[in-house]
C-alpha positions, 0 to 999 in steps of 0.5 A, a space after each residue: 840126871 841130878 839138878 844142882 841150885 847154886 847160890 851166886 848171892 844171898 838173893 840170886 841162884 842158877 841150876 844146874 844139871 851136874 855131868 860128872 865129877 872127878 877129883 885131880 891134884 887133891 881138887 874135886 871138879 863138876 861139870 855142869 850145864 844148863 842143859 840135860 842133853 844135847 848142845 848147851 853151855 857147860 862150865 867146870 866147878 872147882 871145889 874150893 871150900 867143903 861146907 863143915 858146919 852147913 853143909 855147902 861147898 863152894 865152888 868157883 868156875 875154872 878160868 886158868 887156861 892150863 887147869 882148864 884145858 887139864 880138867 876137860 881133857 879128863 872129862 872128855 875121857 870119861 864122857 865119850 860123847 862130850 867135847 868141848 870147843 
C-alpha cells in the first residue's frame, strides 16, 4: 500500500498510507489513515486544487456532515472490510 507525505506547512508534514480514491460530483477523494491495517485514525481528502506547474495537489479534509457522510458511504461500498463510526 502506497504512503502518501503531506505537506501542513513549509516546515511540517505528516503521511499517510492512502486506501482508496473515488471521484463524486466532479471531486476526487482519498482515504487515508495513519495506519496500514487493522483499526486506526482515517480522515477523507478533498482535492481542491490539482498541481499544474509543481506537480502538488492539494487537498483539505472533509468536515461538512452531509458530504462526509456521502463520501464515506461510498468508500464503505468499495472497501467491504471498512466502516466507519
Amino acid at each position: 500500500m502506497e504512503k502518501v507525505k503531506f505537506m501542513l506547512d513549509e516546515k511540517e508534514s505528516v503521511e499517510f498510507f492512502v486506501l482508496e480514491q473515488t471521484k463524486l460530483s466532479g471531486n476526487q477523494y482519498l482515504l487515508v489513515s495513519d495506519v496500514e491495517e487493522g483499526d486506526g485514525n482515517a480522515l477523507i481528502l478533498k482535492e481542491i486544487a490539482a498541481g499544474e506547474e509543481k506537480k502538488e495537489n492539494v487537498y483539505e479534509v472533509v468536515e461538512d456532515d452531509m458530504e462526509l457522510g456521502a463520501v464515506a458511504a461510498v468508500f464503505e461500498s468499495l472497501l467491504e472490510d471498512i466502516e466507519f463510526s
